[in-house]
N, C-alpha and C positions, 0 to 999 in steps of 0.2 A: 287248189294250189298244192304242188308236192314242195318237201323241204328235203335234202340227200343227194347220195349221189345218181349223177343223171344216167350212168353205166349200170345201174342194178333198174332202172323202169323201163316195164315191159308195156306193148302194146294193150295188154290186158289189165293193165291197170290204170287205163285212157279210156273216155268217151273217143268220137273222132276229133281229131285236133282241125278247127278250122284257121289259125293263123298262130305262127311262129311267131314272137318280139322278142329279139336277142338283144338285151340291153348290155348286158356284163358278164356273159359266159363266155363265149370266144376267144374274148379280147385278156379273159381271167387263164387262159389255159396257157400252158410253153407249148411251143411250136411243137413238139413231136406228139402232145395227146391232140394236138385241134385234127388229124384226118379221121380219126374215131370220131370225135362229138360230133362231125357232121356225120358222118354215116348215120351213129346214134338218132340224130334229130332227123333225118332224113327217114331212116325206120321206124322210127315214136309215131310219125306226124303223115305218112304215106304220101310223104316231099308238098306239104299244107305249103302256102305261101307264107313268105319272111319279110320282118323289118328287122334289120339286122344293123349296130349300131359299132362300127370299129373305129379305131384308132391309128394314125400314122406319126410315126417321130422316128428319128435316129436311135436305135436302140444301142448303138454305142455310145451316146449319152446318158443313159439313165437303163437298169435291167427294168421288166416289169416284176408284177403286173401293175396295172392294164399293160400287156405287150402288142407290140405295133401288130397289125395283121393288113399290109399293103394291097390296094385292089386284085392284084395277080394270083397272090393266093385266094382271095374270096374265088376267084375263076378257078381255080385247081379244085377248090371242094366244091362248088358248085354248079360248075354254070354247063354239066353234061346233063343235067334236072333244070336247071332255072334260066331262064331270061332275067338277066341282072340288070339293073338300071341305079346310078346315083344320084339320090334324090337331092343330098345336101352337104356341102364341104362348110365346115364350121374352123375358124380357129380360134381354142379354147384355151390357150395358154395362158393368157391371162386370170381365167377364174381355176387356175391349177396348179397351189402355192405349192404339192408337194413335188409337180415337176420344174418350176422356175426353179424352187430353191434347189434341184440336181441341176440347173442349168442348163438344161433341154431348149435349142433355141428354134423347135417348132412342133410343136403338139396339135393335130389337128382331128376334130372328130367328122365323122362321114356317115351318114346313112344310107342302107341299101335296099333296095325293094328288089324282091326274089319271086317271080311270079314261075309255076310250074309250065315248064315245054310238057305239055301233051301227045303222045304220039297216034296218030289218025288211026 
């Protein structure tokens, strides 16, 4: 387990990575650092397969983080490396006092499974 930031590890400071679990980074970052962390994780992990866990809401309801990160962009960062598939749309609003109490009227979490396109 590393603790830091994820911009200063290098390959050489990894065994091989056999599987990504993106629980709170993605979704922790503003929109203009997430096309780095995927590269990042794509060059750490030499594109390992992902569970990758995002968020969707109205972000003109509530700033993040967690900020929304919409299916379309998981396809922008990934899906020229990955066969994406959605495992599970969750709505989590209810156990999510600090966005009801913004008023957010729909918070939903999603899981994603990233398996590597191989090319022959």
């Amino acid at each position: 387990m590393f603790q830091g930031d994820i911009f200063s590890l290098t390959t050489a400071d990894l065994d091989p990575v056999d599987l990504v679990y993106d629980r709170a980074a993605l979704v922790a970052l503003p929109f203009a650092m997430r096309p780095a962390y995927a590269e990042q994780i794509l060059a750490l992990t030499d594109g390992a397969p992902q569970l990758l866990i995002a968020f969707e809401y109205d972000s003109a309801e509530k700033d993040g983080p967690p900020f929304p990160v919409p299916p379309r962009e998981i396809e922008r960062h990934y899906a020229e490396r990955y066969a994406i598939t959605e495992l599970s749309r969750k709505d989590v609003l209810q156990d999510s006092l600090n966005f009801r109490e913004a008023g957010v009227s729909r918070f939903v979490e999603v899981a994603w499974r990233l398996v590597p396109k191989r090319s022959a």
